[in-house]
PyMOL Python script that loads the backbone (N, CA, C, O; Angstrom):
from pymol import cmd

cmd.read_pdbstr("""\
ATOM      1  N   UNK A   1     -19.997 -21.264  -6.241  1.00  0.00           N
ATOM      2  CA  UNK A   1     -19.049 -21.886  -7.139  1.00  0.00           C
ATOM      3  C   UNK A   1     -19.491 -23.320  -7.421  1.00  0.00           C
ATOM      4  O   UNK A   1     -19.798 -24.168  -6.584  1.00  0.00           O
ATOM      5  N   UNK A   2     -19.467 -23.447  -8.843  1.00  0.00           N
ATOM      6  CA  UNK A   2     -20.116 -25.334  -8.883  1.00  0.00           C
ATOM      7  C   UNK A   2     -21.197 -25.866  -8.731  1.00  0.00           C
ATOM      8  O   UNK A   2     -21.319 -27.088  -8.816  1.00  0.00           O
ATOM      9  N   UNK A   3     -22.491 -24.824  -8.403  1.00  0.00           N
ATOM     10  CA  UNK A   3     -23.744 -25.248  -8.040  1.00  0.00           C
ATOM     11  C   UNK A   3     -24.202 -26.708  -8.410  1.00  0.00           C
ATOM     12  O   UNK A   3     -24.996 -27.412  -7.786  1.00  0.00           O
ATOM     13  N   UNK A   4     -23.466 -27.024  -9.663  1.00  0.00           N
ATOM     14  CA  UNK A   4     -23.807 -28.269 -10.092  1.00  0.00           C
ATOM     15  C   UNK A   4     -23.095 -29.905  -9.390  1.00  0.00           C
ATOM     16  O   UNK A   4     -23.501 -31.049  -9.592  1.00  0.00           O
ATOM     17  N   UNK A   5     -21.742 -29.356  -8.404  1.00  0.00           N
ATOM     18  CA  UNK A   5     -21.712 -30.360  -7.947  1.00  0.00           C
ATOM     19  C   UNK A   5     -21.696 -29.717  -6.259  1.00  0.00           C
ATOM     20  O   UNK A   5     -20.800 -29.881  -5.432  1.00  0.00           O
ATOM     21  N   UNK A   6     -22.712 -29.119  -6.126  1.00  0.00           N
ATOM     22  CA  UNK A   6     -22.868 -28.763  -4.415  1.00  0.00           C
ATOM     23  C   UNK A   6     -22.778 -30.144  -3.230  1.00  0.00           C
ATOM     24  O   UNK A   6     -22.314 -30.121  -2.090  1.00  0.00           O
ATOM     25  N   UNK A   7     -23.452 -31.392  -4.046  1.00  0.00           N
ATOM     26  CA  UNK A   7     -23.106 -32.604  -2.919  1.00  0.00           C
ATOM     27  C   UNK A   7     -21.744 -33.303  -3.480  1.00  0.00           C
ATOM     28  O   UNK A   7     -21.284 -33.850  -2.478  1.00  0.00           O
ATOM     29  N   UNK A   8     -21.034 -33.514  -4.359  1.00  0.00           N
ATOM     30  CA  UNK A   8     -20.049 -33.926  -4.329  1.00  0.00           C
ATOM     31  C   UNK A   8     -18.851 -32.669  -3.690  1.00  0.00           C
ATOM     32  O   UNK A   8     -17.761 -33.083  -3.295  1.00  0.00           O
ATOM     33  N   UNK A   9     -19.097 -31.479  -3.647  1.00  0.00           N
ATOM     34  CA  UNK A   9     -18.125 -30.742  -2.923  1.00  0.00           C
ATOM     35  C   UNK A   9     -18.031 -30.864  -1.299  1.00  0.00           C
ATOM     36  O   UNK A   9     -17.015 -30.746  -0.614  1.00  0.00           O
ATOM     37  N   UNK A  10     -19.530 -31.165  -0.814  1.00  0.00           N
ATOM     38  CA  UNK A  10     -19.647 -31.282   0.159  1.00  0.00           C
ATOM     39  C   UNK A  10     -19.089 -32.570   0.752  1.00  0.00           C
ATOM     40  O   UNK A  10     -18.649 -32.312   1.873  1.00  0.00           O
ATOM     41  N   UNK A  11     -18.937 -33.842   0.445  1.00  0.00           N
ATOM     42  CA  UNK A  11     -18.814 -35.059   0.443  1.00  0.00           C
ATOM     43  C   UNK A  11     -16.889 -34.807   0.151  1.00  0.00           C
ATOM     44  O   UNK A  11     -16.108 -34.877   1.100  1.00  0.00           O
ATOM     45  N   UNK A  12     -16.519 -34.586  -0.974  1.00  0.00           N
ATOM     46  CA  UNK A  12     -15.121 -34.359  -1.025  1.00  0.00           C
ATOM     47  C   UNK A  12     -14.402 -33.229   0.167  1.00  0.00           C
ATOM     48  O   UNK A  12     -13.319 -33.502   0.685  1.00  0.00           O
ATOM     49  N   UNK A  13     -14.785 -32.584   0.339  1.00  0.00           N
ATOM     50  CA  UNK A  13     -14.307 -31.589   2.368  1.00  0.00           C
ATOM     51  C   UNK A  13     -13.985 -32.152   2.779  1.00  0.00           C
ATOM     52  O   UNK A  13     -12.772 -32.218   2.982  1.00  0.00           O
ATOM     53  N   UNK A  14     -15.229 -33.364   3.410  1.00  0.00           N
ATOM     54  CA  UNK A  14     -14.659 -34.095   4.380  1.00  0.00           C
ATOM     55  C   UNK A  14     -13.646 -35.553   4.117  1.00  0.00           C
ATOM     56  O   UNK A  14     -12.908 -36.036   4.976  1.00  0.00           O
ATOM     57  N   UNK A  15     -13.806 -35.998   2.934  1.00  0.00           N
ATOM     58  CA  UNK A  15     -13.386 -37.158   2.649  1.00  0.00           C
ATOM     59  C   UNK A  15     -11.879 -36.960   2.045  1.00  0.00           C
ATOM     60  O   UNK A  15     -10.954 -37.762   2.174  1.00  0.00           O
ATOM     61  N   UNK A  16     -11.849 -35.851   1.435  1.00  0.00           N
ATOM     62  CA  UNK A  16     -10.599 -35.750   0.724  1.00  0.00           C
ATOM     63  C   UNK A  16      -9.871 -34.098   1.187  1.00  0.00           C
ATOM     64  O   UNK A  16     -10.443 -33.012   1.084  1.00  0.00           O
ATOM     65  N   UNK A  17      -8.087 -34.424   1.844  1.00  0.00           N
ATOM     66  CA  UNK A  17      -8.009 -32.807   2.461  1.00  0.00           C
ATOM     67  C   UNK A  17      -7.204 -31.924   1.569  1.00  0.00           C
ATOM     68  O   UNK A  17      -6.961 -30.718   1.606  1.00  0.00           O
ATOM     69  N   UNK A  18      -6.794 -33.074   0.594  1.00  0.00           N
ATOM     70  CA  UNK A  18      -6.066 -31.666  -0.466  1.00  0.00           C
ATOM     71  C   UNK A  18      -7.470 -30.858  -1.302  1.00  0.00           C
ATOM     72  O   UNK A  18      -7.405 -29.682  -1.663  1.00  0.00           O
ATOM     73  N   UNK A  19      -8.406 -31.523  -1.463  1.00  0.00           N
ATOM     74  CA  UNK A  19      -9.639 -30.589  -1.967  1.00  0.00           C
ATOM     75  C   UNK A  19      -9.445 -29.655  -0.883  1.00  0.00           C
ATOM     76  O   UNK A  19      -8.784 -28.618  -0.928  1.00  0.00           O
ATOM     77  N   UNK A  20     -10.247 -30.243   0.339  1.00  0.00           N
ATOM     78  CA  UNK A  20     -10.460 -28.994   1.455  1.00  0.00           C
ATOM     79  C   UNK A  20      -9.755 -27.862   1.532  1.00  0.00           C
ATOM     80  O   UNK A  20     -10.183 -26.721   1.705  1.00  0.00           O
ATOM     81  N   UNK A  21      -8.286 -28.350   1.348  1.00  0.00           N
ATOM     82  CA  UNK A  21      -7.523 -27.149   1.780  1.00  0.00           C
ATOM     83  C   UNK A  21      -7.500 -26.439   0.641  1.00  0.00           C
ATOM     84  O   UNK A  21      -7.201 -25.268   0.879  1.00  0.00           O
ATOM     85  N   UNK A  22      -7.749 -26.723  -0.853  1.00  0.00           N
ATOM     86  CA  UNK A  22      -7.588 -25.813  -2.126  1.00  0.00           C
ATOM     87  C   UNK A  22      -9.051 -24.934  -1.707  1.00  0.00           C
ATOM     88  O   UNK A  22      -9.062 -23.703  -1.751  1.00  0.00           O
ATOM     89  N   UNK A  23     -10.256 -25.732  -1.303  1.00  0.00           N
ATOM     90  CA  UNK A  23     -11.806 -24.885  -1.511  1.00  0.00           C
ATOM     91  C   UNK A  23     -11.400 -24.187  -0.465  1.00  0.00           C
ATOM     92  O   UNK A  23     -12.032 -23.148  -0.657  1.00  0.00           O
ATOM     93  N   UNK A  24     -10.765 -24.006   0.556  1.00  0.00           N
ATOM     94  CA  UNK A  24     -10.480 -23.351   1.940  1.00  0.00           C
ATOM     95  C   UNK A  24      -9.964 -22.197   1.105  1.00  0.00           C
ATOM     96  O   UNK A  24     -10.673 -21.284   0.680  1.00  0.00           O
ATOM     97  N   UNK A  25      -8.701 -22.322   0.919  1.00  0.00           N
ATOM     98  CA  UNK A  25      -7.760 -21.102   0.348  1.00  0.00           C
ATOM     99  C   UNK A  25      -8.137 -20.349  -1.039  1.00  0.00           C
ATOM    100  O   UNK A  25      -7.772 -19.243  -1.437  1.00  0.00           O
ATOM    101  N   UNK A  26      -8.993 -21.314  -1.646  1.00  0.00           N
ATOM    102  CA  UNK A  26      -9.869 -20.200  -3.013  1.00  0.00           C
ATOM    103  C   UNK A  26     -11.085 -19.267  -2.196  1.00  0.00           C
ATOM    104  O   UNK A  26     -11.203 -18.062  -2.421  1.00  0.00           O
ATOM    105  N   UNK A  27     -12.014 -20.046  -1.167  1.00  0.00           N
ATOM    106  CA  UNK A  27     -12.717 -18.779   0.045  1.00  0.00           C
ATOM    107  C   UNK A  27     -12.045 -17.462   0.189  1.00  0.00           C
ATOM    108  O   UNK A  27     -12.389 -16.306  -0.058  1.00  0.00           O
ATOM    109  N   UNK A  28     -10.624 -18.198   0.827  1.00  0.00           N
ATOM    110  CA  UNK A  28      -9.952 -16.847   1.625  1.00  0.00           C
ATOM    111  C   UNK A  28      -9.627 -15.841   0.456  1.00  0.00           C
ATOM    112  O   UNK A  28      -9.771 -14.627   0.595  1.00  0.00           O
ATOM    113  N   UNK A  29      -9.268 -16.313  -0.476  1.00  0.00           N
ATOM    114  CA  UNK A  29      -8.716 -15.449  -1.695  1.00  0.00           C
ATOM    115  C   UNK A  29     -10.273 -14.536  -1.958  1.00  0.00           C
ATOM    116  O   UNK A  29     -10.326 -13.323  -1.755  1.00  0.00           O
ATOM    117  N   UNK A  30     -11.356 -15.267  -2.385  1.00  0.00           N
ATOM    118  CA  UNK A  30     -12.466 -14.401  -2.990  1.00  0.00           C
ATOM    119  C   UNK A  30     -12.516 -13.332  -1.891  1.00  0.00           C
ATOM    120  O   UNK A  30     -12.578 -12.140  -2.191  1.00  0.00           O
ATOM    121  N   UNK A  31     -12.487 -13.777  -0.552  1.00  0.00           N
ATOM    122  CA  UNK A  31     -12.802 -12.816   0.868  1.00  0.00           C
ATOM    123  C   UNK A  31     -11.790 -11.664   0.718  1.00  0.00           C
ATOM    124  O   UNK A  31     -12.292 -10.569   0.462  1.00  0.00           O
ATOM    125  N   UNK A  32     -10.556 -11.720   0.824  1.00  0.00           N
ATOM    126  CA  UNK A  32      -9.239 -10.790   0.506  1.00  0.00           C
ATOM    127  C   UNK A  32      -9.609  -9.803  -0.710  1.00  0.00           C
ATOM    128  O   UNK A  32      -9.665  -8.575  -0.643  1.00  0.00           O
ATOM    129  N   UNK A  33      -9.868 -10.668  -1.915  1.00  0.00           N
ATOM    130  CA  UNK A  33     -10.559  -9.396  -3.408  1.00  0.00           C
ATOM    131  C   UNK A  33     -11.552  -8.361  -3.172  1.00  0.00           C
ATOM    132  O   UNK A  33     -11.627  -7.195  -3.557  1.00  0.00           O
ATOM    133  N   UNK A  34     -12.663  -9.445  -2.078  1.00  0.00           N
ATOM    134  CA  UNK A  34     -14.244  -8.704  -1.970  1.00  0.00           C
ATOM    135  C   UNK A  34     -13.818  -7.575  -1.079  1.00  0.00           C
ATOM    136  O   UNK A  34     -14.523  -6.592  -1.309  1.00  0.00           O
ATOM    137  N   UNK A  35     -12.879  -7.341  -0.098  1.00  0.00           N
ATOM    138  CA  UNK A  35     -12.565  -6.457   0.746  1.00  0.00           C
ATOM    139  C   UNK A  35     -11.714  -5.734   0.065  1.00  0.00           C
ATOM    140  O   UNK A  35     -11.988  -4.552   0.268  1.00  0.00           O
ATOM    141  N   UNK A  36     -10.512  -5.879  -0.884  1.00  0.00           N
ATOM    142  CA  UNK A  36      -9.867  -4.924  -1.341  1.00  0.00           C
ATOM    143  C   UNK A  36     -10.681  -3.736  -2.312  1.00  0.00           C
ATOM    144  O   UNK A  36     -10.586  -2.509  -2.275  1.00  0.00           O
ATOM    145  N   UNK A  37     -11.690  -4.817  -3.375  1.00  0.00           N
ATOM    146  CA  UNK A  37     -12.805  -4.606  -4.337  1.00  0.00           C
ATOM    147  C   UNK A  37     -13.782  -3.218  -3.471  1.00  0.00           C
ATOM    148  O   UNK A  37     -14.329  -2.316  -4.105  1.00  0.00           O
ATOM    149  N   UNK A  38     -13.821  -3.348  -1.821  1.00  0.00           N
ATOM    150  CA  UNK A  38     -14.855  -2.799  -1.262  1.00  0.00           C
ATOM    151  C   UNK A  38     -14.265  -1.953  -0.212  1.00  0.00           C
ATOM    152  O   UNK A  38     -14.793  -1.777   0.886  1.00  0.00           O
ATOM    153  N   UNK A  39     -13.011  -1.371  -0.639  1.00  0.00           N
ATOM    154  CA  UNK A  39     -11.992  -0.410  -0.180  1.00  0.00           C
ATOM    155  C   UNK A  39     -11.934  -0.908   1.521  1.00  0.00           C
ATOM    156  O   UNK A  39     -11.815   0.028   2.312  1.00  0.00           O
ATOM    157  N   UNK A  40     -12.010  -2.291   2.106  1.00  0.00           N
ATOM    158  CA  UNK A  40     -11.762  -2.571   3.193  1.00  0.00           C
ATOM    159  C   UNK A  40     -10.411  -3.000   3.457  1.00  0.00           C
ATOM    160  O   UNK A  40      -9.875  -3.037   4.565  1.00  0.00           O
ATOM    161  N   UNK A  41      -9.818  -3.376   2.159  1.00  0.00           N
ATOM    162  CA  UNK A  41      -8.274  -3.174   2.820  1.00  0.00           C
ATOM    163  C   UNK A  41      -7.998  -2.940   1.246  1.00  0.00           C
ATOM    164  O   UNK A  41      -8.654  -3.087   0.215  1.00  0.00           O
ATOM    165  N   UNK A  42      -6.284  -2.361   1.685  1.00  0.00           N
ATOM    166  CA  UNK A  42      -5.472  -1.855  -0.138  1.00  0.00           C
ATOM    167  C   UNK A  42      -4.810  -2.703  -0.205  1.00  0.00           C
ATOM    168  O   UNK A  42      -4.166  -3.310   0.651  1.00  0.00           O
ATOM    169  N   UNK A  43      -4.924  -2.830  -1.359  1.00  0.00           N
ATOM    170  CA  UNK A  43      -3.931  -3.288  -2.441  1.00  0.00           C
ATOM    171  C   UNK A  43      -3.528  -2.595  -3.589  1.00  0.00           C
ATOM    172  O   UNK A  43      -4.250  -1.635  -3.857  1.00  0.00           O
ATOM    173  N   UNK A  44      -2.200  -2.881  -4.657  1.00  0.00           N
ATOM    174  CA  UNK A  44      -2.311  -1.946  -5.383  1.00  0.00           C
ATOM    175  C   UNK A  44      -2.666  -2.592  -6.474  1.00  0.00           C
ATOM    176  O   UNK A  44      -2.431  -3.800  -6.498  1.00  0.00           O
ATOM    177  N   UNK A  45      -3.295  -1.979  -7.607  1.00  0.00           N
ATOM    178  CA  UNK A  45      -4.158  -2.979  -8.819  1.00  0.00           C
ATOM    179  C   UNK A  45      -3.071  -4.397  -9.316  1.00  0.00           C
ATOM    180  O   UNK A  45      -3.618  -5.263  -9.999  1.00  0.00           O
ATOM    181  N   UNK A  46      -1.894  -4.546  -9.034  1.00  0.00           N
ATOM    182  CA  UNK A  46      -1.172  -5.539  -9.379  1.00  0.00           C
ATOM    183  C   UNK A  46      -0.691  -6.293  -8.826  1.00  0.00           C
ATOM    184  O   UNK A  46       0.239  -7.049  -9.105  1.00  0.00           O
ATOM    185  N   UNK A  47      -1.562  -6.107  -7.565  1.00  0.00           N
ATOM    186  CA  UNK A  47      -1.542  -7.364  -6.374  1.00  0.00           C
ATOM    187  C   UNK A  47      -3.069  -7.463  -6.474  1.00  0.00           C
ATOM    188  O   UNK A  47      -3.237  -8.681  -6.509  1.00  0.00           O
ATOM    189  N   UNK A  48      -3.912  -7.065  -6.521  1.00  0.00           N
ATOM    190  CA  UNK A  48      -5.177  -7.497  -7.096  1.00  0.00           C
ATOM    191  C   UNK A  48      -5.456  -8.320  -7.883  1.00  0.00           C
ATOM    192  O   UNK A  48      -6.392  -9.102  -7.714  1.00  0.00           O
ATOM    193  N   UNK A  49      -4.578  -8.311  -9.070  1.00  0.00           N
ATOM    194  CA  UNK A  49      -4.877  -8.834 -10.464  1.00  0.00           C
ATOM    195  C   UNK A  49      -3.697 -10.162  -9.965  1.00  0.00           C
ATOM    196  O   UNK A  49      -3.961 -11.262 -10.452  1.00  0.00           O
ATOM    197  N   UNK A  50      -2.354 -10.087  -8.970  1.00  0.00           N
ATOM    198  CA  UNK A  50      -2.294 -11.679  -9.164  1.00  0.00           C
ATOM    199  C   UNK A  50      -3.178 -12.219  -8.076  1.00  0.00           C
ATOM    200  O   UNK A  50      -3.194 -13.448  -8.145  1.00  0.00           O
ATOM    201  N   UNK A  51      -3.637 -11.931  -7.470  1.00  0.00           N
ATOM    202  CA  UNK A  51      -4.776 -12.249  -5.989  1.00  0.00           C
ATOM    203  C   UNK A  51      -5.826 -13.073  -6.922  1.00  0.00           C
ATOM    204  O   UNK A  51      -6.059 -14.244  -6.621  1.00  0.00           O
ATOM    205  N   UNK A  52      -6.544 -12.411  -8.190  1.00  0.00           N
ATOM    206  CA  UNK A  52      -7.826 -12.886  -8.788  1.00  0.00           C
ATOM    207  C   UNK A  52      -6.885 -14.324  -9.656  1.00  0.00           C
ATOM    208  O   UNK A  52      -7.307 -15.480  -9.613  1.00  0.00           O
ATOM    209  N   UNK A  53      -5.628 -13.928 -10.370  1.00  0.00           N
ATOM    210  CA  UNK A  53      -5.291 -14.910 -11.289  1.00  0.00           C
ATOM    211  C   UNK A  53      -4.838 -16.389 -10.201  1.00  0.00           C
ATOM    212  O   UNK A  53      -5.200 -17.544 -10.430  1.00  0.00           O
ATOM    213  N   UNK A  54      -4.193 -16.053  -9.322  1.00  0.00           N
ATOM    214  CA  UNK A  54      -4.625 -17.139  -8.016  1.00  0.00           C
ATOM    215  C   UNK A  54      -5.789 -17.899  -7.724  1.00  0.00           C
ATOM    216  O   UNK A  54      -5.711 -19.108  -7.508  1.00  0.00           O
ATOM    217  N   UNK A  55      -6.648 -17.401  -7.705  1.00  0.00           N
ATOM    218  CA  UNK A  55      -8.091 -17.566  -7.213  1.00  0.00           C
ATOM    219  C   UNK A  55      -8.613 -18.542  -8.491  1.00  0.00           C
ATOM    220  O   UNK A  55      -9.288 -19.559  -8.327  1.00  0.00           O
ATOM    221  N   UNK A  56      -8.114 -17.970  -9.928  1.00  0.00           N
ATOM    222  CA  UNK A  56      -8.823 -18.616 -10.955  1.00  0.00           C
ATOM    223  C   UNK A  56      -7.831 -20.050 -11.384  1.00  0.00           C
ATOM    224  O   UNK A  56      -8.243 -20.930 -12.141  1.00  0.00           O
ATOM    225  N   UNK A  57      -6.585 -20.054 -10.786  1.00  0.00           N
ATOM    226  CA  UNK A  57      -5.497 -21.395 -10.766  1.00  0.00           C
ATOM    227  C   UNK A  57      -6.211 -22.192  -9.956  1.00  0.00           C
ATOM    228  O   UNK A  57      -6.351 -23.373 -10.272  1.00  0.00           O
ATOM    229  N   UNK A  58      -6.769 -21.701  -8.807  1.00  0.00           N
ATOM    230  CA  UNK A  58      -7.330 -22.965  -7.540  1.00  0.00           C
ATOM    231  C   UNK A  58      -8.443 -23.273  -8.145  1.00  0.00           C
ATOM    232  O   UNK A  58      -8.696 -24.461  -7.943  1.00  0.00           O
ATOM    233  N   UNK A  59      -9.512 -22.569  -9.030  1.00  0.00           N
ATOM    234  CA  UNK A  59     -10.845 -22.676  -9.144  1.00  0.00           C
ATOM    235  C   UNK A  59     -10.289 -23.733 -10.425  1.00  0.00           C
ATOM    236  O   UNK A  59     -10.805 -24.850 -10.394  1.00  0.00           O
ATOM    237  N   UNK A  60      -9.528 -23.541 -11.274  1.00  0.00           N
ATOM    238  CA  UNK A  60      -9.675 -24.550 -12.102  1.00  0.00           C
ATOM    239  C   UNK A  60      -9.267 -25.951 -11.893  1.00  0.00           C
ATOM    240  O   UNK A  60      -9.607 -26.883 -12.621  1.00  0.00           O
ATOM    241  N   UNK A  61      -8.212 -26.073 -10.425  1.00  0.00           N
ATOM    242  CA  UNK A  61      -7.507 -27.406  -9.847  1.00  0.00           C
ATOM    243  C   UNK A  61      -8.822 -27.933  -9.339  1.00  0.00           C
ATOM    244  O   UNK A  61      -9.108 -29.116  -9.521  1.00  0.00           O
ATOM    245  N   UNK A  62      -9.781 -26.965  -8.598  1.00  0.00           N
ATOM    246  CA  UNK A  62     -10.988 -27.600  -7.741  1.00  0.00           C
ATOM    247  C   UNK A  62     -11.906 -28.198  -9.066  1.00  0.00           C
ATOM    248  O   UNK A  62     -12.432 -29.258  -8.727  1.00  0.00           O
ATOM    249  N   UNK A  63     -12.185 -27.888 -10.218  1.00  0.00           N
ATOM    250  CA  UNK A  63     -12.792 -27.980 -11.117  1.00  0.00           C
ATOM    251  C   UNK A  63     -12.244 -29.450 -11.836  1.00  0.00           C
ATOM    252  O   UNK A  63     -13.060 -30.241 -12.308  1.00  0.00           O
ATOM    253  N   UNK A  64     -11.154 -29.647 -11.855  1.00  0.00           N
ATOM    254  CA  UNK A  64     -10.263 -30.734 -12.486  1.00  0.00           C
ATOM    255  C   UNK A  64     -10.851 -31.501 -11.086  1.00  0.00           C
ATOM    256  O   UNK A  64     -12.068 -31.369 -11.220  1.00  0.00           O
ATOM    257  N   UNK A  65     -10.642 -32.173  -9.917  1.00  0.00           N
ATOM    258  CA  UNK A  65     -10.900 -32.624  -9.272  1.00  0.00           C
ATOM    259  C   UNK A  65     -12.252 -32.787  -9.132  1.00  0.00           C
ATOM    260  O   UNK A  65     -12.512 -33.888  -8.646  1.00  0.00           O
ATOM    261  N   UNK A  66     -13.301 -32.052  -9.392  1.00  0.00           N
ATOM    262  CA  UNK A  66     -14.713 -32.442  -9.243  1.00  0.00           C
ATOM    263  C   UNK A  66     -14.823 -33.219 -10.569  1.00  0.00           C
ATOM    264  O   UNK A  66     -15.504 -34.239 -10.464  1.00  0.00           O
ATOM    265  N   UNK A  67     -14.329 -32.983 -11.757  1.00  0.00           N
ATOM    266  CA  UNK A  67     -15.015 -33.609 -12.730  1.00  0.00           C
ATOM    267  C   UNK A  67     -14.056 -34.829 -12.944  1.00  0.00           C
ATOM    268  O   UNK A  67     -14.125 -35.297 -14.081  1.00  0.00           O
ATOM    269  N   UNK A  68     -13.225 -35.410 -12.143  1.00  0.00           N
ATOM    270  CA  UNK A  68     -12.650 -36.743 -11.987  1.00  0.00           C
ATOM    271  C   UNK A  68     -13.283 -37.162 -11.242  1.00  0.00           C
ATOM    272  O   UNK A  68     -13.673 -38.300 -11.502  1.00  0.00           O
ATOM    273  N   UNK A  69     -13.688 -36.642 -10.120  1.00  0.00           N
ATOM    274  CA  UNK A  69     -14.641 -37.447  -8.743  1.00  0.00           C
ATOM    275  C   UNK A  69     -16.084 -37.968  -9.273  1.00  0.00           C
ATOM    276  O   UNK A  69     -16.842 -38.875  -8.930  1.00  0.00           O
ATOM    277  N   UNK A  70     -16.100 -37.020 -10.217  1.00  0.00           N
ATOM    278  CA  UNK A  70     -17.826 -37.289 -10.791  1.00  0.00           C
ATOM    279  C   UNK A  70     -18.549 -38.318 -11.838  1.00  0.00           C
ATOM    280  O   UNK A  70     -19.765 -38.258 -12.023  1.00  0.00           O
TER     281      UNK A  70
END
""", "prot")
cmd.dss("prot")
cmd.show_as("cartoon", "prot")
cmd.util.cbc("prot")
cmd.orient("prot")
């Protein structure tokens, strides 16, 4: 995610914890999809689909925050 700001994500973790805890909980979310996605646990397609639309709310807050930091 972000390849383009890989050292400012890294640098914002530790320095800043409302980032951390959004890049923390967008992880856990992709991890939760990749396992439902890979029949390791169920869900039914409409807890899937708000699981991903979650995932894409944090990815765009983390996104708003990198390109203010930058």
């Amino acid at each position: 995610m972000f390849p383009e700001y890989r050292e400012l994500i890294s640098k914002l973790k530790t320095e800043d914890a409302h980032f951390s805890r959004l890049f923390d909980e967008h992880n856990e979310l992709d991890q939760k999809i990749k396992n439902i996605e890979a029949n390791i646990a169920l869900a039914s397609s409409a807890e899937l689909e708000n699981l991903k639309k979650e995932k894409l709310q944090l990815k765009d807050a983390l996104h708003v925050i990198l390109t203010k930091a930058s």
